[in-house]
N, C-alpha and C positions, 0 to 999 in steps of 0.2 A: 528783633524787638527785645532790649530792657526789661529787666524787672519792673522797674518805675516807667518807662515809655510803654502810651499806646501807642498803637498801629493806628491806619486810618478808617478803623471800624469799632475795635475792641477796648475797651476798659485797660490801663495798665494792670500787669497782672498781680503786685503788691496788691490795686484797689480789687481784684478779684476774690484773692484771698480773703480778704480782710472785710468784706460783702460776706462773705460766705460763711466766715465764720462766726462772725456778729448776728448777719440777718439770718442764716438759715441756724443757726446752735444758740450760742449763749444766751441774745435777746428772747428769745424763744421759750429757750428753759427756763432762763429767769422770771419770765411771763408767769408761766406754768406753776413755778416752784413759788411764788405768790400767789397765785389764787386758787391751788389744789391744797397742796401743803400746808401754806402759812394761815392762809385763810380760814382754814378749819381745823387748823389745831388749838385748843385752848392755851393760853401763857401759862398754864399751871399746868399742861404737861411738858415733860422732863424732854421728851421728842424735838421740843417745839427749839431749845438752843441748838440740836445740831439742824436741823431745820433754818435758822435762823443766819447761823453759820453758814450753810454751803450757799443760801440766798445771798449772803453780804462777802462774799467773797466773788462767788461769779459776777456782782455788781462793781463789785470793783473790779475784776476784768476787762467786764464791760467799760469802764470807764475809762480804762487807761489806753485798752486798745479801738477806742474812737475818739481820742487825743490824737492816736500815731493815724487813724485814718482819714481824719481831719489835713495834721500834717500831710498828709502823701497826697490828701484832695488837691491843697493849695500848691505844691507845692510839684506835684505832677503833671505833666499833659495826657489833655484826654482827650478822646477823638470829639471830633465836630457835632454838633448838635442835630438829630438826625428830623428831616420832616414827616408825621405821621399821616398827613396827609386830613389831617384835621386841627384845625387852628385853633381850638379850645383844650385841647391835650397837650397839642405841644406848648401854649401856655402854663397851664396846667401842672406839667411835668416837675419844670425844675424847682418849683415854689412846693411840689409835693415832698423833694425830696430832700430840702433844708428843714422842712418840718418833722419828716422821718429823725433828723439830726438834733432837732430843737426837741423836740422831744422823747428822743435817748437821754442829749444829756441832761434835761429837767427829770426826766424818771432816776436818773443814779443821783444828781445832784438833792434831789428832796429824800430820797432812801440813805442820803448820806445826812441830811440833817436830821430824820425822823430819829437816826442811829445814836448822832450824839444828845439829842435830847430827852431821849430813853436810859442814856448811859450805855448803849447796847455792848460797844465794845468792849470793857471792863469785865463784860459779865461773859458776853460770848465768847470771847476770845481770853481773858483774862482771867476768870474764873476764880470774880470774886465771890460767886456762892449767894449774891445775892437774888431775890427771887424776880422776876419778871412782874412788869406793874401788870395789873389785873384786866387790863385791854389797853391797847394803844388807839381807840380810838376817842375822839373828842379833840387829841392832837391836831391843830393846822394842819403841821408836815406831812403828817399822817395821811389828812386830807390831798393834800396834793399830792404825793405821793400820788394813792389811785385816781386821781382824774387823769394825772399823767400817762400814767401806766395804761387807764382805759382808755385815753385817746391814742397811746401810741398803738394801744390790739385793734383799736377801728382803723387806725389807717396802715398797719401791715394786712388786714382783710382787704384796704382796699387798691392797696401793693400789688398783691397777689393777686387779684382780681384782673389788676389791668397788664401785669405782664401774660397770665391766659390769655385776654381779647387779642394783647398780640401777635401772642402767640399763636392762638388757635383760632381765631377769627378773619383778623388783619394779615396774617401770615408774612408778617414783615419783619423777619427776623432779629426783632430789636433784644428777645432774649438773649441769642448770641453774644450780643456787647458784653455782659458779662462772665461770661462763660471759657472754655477753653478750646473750642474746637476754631479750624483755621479758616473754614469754611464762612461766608459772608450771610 
């Protein structure tokens, strides 16, 4: 088996990687570092730019490397679509998991405008010295920004959720698909 071929069970293992490092790290952290971090630091602390900074760079991480996971989706074969043995899941499934995609890239795409409509770059990265507006909220982008972000943490809860049930309920080894063991 190929980097980019799957077998007739498993994810290609590029698409494994690149799950794994998206869904279980960066999105995650990124999650995290907006709503622990960013969230509650005020613009008027000094914190709040490298703050600002490690947020808009893993977002753009994020963005570039679910461009190339994108490419490798379309552009790779993946194994056959498996039956769960319940006809409203397997519906279900694939429409969940273009929306997981639809809304990554609507979370970096609105974090990318909230950025230049703030001027954020200039300041975070450029160091022009100028001061952070007084809250970014009332901004639109702003706004979507976290709807997005909070719909993308409702449905990575309900992600995880459903790979448990298959896990440990269904016992139907669909977590294996993306995983590394050779075992079916």
């Amino acid at each position: 088996m190929g980097f980019c071929r799957a077998d007739s069970w498993r994810h290609p293992p590029a698409l494994v990687v690149l799950h794994w490092l998206l869904g279980g790290g960066l999105i995650v952290l990124g999650l995290l570092m907006g709503c622990v971090s960013l969230e509650r630091l005020p613009n008027s602390d000094p914190a709040k730019l490298d703050s600002l900074r490690g947020h808009m760079i893993n977002g753009a991480i994020i963005g570039c490397l679910m461009v190339v996971r994108l490419i490798f989706r379309v552009c790779t074969q993946r194994p056959p679509a498996v039956a769960t043995g319940m006809a409203w899941t397997d519906a279900v499934g694939p429409w969940s998991h273009r929306a997981l995609y639809g809304l990554v890239f609507a979370t970096v795409a609105s974090g990318i405008a909230l950025a230049v409509n703030a001027d954020l770059p200039s300041n975070v990265f450029g160091g022009s010295g100028k001061p952070l507006p007084a809250t970014f909220d009332g901004r639109w982008m702003r706004v979507l920004h976290a709807i997005a972000a909070t719909l993308l943490m409702a449905l990575i809860v309900l992600h995880v959720a459903a790979v448990f049930w298959h896990h440990a309920v269904r016992r139907n080894g669909l977590l294996r698909r993306m995983g590394w063991s050779r075992e079916r």
